[in-house]
C-alpha positions in Angstrom: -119.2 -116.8 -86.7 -121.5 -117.0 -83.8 -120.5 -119.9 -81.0 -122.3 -122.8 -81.0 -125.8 -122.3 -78.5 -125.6 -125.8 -76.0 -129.0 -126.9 -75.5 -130.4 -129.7 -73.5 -131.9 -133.3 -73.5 -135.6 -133.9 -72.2 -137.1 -137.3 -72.0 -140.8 -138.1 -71.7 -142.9 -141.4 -71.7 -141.8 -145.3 -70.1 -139.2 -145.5 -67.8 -140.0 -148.7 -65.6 -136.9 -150.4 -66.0 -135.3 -147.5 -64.7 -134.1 -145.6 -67.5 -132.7 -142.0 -67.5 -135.7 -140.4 -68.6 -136.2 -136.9 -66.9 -136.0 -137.2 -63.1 -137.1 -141.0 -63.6 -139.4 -141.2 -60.9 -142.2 -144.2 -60.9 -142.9 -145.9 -64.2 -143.6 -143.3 -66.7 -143.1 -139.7 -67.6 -146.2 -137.3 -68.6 -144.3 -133.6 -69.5 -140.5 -133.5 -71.1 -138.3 -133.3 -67.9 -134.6 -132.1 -68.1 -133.0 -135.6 -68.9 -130.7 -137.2 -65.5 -127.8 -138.9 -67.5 -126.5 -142.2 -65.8 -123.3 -140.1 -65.0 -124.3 -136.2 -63.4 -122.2 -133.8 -65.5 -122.3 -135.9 -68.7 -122.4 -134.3 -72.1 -124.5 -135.9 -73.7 -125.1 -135.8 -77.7 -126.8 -138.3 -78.7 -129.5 -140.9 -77.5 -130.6 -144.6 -78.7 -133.3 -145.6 -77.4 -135.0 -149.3 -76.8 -137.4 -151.0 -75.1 -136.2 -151.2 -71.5 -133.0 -149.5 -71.7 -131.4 -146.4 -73.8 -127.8 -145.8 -74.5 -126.4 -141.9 -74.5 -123.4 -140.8 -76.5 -121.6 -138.3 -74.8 -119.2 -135.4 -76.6 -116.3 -137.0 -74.8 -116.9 -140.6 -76.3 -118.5 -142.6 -74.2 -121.2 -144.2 -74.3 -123.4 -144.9 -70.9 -126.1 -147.4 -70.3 -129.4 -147.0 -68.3 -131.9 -148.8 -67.7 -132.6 -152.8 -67.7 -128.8 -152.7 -68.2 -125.9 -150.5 -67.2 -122.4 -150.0 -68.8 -119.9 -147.4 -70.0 -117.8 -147.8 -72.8 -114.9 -144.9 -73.9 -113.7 -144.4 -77.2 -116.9 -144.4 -78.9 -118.5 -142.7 -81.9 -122.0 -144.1 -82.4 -124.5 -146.3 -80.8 -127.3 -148.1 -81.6 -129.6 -150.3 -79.2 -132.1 -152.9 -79.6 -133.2 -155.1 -77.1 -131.4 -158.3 -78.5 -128.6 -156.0 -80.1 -126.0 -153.0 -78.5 -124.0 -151.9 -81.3 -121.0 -149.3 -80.8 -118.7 -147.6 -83.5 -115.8 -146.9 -81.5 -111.8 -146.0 -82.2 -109.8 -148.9 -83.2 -107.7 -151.4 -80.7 -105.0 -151.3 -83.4 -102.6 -149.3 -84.6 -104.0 -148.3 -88.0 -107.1 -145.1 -88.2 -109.9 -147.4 -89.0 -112.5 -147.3 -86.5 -114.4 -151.1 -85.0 -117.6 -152.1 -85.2 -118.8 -153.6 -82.2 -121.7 -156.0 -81.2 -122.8 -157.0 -77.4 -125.5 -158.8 -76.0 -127.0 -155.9 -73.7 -127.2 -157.7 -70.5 -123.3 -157.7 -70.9 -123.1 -154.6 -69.7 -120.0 -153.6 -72.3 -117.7 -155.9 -70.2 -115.1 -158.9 -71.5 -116.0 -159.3 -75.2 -118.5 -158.6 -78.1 -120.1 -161.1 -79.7 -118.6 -160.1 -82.4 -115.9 -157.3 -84.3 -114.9 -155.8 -87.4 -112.6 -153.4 -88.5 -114.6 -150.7 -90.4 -112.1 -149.3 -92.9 -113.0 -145.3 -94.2 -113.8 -144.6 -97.2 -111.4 -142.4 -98.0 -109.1 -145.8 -97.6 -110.9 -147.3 -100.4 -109.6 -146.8 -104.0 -113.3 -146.7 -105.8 -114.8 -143.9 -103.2 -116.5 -141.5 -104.7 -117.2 -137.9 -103.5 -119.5 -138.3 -100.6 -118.7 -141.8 -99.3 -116.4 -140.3 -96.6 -119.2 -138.6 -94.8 -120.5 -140.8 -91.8 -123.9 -141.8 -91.4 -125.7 -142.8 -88.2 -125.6 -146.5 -87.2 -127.5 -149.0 -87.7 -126.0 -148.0 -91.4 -122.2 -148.4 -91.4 -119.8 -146.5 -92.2 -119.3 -146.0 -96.3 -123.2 -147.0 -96.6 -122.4 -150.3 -97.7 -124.1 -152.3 -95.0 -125.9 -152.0 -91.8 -126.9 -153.9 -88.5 -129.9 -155.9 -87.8 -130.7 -156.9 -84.5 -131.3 -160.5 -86.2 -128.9 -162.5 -87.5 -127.4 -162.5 -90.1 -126.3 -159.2 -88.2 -123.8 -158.1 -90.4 -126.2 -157.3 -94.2 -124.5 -156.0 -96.6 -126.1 -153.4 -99.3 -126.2 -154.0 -103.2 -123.3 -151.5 -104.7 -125.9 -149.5 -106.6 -127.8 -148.2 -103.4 -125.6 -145.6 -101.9 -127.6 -144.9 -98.9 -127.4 -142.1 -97.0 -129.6 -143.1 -94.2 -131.1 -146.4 -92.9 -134.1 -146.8 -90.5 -134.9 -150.2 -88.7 -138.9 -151.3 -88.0 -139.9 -154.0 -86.0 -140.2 -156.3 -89.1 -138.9 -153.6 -91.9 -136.6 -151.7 -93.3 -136.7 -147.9 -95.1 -133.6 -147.1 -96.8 -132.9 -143.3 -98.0 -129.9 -143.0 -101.0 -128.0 -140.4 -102.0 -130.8 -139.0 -104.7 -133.3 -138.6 -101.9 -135.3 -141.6 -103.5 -136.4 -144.1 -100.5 -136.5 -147.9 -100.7 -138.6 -150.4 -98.5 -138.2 -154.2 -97.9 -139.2 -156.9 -95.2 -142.4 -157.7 -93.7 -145.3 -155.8 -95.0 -148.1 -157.3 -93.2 -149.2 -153.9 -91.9 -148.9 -151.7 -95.1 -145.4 -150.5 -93.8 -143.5 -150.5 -97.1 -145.3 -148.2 -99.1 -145.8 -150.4 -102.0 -149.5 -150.7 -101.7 -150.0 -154.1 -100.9 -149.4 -156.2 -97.6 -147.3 -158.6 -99.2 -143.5 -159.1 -97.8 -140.4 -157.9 -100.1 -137.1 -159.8 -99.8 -135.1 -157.4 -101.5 -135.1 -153.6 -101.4 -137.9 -152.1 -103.7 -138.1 -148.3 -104.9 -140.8 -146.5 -103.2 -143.1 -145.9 -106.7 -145.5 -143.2 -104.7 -142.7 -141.3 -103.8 -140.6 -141.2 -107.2 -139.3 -138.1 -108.3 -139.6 -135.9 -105.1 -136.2 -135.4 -102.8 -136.7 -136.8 -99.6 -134.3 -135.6 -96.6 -135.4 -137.9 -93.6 -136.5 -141.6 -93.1 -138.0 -142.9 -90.0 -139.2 -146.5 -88.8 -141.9 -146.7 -86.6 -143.0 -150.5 -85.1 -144.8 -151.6 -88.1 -145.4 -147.8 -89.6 -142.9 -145.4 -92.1 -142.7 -141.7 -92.0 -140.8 -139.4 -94.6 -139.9 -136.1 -94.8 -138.8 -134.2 -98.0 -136.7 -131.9 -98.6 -139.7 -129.0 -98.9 -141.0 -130.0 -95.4 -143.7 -132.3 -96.4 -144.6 -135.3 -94.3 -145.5 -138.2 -96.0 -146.8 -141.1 -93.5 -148.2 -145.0 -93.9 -148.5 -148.3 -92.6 -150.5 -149.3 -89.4 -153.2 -146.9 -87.8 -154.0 -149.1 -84.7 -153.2 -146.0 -82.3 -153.7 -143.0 -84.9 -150.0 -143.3 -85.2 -150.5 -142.3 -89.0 -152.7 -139.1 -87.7 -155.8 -140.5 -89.2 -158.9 -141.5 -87.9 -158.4 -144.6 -85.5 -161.3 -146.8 -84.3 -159.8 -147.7 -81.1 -159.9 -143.6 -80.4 -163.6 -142.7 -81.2 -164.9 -142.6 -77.8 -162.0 -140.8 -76.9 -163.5 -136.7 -76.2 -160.4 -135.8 -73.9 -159.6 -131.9 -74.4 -157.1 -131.2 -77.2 -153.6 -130.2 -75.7 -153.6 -126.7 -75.4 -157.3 -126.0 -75.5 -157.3 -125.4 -71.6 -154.7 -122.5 -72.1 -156.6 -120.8 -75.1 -153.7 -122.6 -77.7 -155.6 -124.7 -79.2 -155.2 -124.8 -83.1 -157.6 -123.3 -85.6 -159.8 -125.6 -86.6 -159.1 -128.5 -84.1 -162.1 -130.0 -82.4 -161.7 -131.1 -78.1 -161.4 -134.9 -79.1 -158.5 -137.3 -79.3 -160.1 -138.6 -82.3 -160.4 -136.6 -85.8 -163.5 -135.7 -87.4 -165.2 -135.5 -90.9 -165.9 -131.6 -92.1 -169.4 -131.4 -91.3 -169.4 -133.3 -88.1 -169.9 -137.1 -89.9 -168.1 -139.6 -88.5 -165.0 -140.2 -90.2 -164.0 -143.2 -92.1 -161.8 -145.4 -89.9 -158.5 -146.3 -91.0 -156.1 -149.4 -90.0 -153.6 -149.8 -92.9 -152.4 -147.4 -94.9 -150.4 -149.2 -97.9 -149.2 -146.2 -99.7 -147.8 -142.8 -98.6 -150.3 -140.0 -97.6 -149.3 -136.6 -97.4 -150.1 -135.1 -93.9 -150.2 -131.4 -92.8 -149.5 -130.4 -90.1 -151.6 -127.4 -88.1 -150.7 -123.6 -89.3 -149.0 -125.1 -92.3 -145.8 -125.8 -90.7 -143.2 -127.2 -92.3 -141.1 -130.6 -91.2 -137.0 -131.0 -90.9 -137.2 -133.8 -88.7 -139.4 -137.0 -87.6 -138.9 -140.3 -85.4 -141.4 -143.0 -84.5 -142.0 -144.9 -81.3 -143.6 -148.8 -81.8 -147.2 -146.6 -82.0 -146.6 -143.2 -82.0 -144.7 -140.5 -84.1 -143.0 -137.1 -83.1 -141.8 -134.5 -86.0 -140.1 -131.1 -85.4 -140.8 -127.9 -87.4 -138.6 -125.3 -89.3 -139.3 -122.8 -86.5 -138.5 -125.6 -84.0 -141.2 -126.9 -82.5 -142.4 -130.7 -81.5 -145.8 -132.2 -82.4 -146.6 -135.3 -81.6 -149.6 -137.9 -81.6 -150.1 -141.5 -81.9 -149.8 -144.2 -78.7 -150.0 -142.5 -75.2 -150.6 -145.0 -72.6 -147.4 -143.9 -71.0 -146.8 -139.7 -72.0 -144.7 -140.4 -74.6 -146.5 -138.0 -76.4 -145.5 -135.3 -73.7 -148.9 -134.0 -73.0 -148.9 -133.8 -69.3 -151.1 -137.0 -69.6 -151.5 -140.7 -71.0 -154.2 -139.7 -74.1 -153.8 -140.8 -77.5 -154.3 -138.9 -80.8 -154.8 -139.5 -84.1 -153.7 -135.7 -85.4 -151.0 -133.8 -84.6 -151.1 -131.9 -81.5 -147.8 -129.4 -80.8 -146.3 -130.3 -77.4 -146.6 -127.3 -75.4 -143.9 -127.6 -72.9 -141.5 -126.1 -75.3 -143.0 -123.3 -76.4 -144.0 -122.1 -72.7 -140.2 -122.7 -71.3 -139.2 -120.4 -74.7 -137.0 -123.4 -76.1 -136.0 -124.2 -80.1 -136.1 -128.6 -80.5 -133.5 -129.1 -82.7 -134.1 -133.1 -82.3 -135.9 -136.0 -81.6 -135.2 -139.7 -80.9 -138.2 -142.2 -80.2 -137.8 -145.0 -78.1 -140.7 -147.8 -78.6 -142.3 -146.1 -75.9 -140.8 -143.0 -74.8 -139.1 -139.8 -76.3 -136.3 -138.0 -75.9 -135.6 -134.2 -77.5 -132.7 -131.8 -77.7 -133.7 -128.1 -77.7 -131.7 -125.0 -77.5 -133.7 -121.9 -76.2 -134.7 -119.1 -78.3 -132.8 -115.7 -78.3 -134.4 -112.7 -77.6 -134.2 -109.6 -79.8 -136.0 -106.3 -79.2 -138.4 -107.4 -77.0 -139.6 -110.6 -79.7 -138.3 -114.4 -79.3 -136.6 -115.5 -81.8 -134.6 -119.1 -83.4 -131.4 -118.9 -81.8 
């Protein structure tokens, strides 16, 4: 078997409180940059990030802080990171296998004690498991998918039994839950269109996405007050609020937007894209605005290409391809998008960087308003580059 090709982390977009994001210099970041962890040398494997700080979880266990905050913590396993909320998964302090849950106030800077602990027993502890409950999923869901974290209190919410989730996602207001079936479920505030259910109104208890019933869906992602899925097929399917063309559909606030299209400059332009920020109707009419969208839309994205992955900032959205490639669009006041400037777009525009340096993104993590990717480069075979 063929060893294991170590990429590297980039980070792109707002980095005013000082955060770790490329070479971090002045308040934002316009083109991915090589990523400057907190501590040089650092492997680092994973990345949470929030508002004015992100936390990096590195092969070794530990978890670093930069940013607003700062802080190392050893012995961890996952991380999560709100601005009200740090939580860690981390070994256990006593002698049994069970790994602790751990919640800190940020500004705490992982010193003295959390606000709060509890033991997080495996699954493969408990006498009902069942075949895949001893697989971990990614914070904020716990550990044997029967709760999660919310950066509100209660912080601790646990999950009805029948939902075996196999992936959680946290909006500013809502919640998208994933279960084992690849069915997804939506509930909180809904004032934007960002459940799905196509109406604004709020749901206090999770409700099965009707639109999407009956097709597998592999990815969940949780945007400020917008949803993104991705099935198992590599279809997008995208709703909720449009204020920045985070949905990649015509946005009023971009229509006097007539920036070139990234790419265009350099001859890469995609077939059929136009120079604006803003998409058109066929036939040059202007295209119907749009600032909610309360049910799932399928999008496409440019050359047919097909989705694996997708994460959303508060405004904007980033999705990698099968062949490994990053498109972005959405909110860009700060290069979040990674389009060597601060443009927004309401279509999908691939971020270039990445296929001019020869590298494979293997994933993304939004921060509300920055990015950060992993990407392994691309091996080369008879003269052609190729997915390593």
């Amino acid at each position: 078997m063929a060893a294991e090709r170590r990429g590297s982390w980039f980070g792109f977009g707002f980095c005013g409180f000082g955060q770790a994001l490329g070479a971090g210099h002045g308040r934002q970041v316009h083109s991915p940059e090589p990523l400057c962890a907190p501590s040089a040398g650092a492997d680092v494997c994973g990345v949470s990030a929030s508002w004015s700080y992100t936390a990096f979880l590195c092969r070794a266990g530990q978890v670093q802080l930069s940013g607003s905050v700062g802080g190392t913590a050893d012995g961890c396993r996952d991380a999560w990171a709100s601005e009200t909320l740090l939580v860690v998964l981390r070994d256990g302090r006593g002698p049994g296998p069970g790994a602790e849950l751990q919640a800190w106030a940020p500004g705490s800077a992982l010193r003295g004690e959390p606000l709060w602990t509890q033991t997080v027993v495996s699954e493969a502890q408990r006498e009902d498991r069942t075949g895949d409950d001893t697989r971990a999923r990614p914070l904020p869901l716990l550990p044997g998918a029967r709760a999660y974290v919310s950066p509100l209190p209660p912080l601790y919410r646990p999950l009805a039994p029948e939902l075996r989730a196999r992936r959680l996602a946290l909006g500013t207001e809502h919640v998208l839950l994933l279960d084992e079936a690849g069915q997804v479920y939506s509930w909180g505030g809904g004032r934007h269109g960002q459940l799905g259910h196509g109406t604004l109104e709020a749901e206090r208890e999770p409700r099965l996405l009707e639109a999407l019933q009956g097709l597998r869906m592999a990815e969940v992602a949780a945007g400020g007050w917008h949803s993104v899925c991705v099935s198992e097929t590599g279809d997008i399917y995208i709703w909720g609020w449009n204020e920045s063309g985070q949905l990649a559909l015509p946005a009023r606030s971009l229509a006097g937007d007539s920036q070139p299209a990234p790419g265009q400059a350099t001859g890469r332009s995609e077939p059929g894209s136009d120079a604006t920020g803003a998409a058109g109707a066929e036939g040059g009419a202007p295209a119907p605005f749009i600032a909610v969208q309360p049910f799932p839309a399928l999008l496409d994205l440019p050359l047919g290409s097909e989705a694996v992955k997708a994460s959303c900032g508060s405004r904007h959205t980033a999705v990698v391809t099968r062949t490994g490639e990053l498109y972005t669009w959405g909110w860009g006041k700060y290069g979040q998008l990674g389009h060597k400037d601060t443009t927004s777009w309401d279509r999908p525009c691939r971020v270039e960087y990445f296929v001019d340096q020869q590298l494979q993104v293997t994933a993304v993590s939004c921060g509300p308003w920055n990015t950060y990717v992993y990407a392994v480069g691309r091996a080369k075979s008879g003269g052609v580059w190729t997915k390593a």
